[in-house]
N, C-alpha and C positions, 0 to 999 in steps of 0.2 A: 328471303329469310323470314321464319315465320317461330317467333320465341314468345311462347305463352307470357304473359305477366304474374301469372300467379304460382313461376318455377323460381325455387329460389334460384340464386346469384352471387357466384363467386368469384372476386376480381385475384387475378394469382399476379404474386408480385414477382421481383426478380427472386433468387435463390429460393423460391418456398417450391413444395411437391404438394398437391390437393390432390385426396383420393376421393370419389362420390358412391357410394351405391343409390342407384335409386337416379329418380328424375332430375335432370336442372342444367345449369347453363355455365358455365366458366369461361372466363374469358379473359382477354388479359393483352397488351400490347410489347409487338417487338421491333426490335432495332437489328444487333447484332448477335440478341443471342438469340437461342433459339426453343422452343417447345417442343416436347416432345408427348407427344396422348399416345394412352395404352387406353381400349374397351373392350370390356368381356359381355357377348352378347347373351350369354347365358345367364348369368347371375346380377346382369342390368349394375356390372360394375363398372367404373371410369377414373382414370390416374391422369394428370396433367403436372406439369415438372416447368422450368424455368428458370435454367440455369444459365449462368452469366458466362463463364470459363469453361473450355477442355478439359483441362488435367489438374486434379490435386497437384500440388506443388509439393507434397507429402507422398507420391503417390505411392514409394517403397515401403514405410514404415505407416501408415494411415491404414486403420482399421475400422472399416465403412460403420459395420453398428455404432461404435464407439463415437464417431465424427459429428462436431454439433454442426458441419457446416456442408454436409453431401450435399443437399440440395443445390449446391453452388455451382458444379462441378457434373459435366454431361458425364464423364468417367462414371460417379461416383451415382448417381442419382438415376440411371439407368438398371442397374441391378437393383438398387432400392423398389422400383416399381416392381420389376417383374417378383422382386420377394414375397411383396405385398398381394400381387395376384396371387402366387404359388401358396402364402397360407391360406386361401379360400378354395385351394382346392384346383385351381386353373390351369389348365395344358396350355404350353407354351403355343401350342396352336389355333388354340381357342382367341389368343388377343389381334387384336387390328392396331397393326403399329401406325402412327402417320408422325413426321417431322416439318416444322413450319419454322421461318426466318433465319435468321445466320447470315442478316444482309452484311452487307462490307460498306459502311457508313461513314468510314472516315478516308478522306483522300488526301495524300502524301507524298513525296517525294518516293523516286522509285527504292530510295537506301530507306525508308521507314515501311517501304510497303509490308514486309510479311509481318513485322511486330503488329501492324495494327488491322491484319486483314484477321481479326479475331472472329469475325463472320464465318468467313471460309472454314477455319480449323471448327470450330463448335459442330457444324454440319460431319463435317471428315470424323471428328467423334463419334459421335450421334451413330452415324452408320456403321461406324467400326465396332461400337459396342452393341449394334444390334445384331451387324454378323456375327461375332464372337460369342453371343450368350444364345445364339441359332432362333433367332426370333426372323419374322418375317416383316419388312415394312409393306405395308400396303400401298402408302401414301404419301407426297411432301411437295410442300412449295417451299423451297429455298431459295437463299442467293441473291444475288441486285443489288441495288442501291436504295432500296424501298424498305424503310419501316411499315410494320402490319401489324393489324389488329384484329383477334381471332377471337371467335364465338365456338365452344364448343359444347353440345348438346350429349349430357350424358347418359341420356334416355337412349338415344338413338346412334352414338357415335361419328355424327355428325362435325365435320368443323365447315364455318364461313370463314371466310382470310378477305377483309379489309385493306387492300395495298392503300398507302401514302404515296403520293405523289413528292417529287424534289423541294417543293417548299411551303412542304408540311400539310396540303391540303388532304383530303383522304379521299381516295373516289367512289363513286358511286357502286360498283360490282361487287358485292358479294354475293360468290359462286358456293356451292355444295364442291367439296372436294374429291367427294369419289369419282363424280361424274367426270369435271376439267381433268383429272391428273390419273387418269388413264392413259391419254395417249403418252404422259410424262414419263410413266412407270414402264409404258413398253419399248421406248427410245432408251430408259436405265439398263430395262434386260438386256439389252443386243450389245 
């Protein structure tokens, strides 16, 4: 991985949405929830999301413009992105979807397990609302036990994914994700 120093740098925290035009790097570390990058290579634009939860708890009566807290919520903060693209003028097929983390980090008794496999669900979101708004994912490293740490380049569309090791160390591999998670996306199709 090779990130200029003189690109700015923005660290995305849990529930925020950073949208970029133009060059630079976002990055940001996950556990259980997960990110989700939209880039338009056309207009060198880039959105990154980092949301904690699935579902507004709201979900009936919550009116996304209106919500000070979308970004919380893979529901909610998914259509917000593609909004965003869409007033610049962006066909839904113009973006490179990719999904990263939604590891399942906390281990349980099997009567606790689905409350806290919040990993799992965030991902099962993530996907659901990218089929349902007919968007294409390109890309994703999900799942495991492993917190990660991702760099993504809004120049080029680019994400590095830093996996964490069981106790806490990080390892050395950081892969380009287009290249690894091909064979992943065609084991997804079949």
């Amino acid at each position: 991985m090779i990130l200029r120093e003189d690109l700015p740098t923005y660290f995305l925290k849990p529930a925020e949405l950073r949208f970029v035009r133009g060059p630079g790097v976002i990055r940001t570390v996950l556990g259980s929830c997960v990110t989700v990058t939209m880039f338009c290579r056309r207009l060198a634009a880039s959105a990154a999301c980092h949301p904690v939860l699935p579902a507004c708890p709201e979900a009936g009566s919550c009116h996304v413009q209106n919500c000070s807290q979308r970004s919380k919520y893979v529901e909610c903060v998914i259509p917000e992105m593609l909004r965003r693209f869409q007033d610049l003028g962006v066909q839904e097929d113009e973006l490179e979807i990719k999904i990263f983390g939604g590891a399942n980090m906390f281990f349980r008794s099997t009567s606790q397990k689905e409350i806290l496999q919040v990993g799992s669900r965030n991902v099962d979101m993530a996907k659901e609302m990218i089929k349902e708004l007919r968007l294409t994912l390109k890309s994703y490293d999900v799942g495991g036990n492993q917190g990660r740490k991702l760099y993504f380049d809004t120049e080029t569309g680019d994400v590095w994914v830093k996996r964490f090791q069981a106790n806490g160390a990080s390892r050395d591999d950081l892969t380009v994700m287009q290249s690894q998670l091909s064979l992943q996306l065609k084991n997804h199709e079949r």
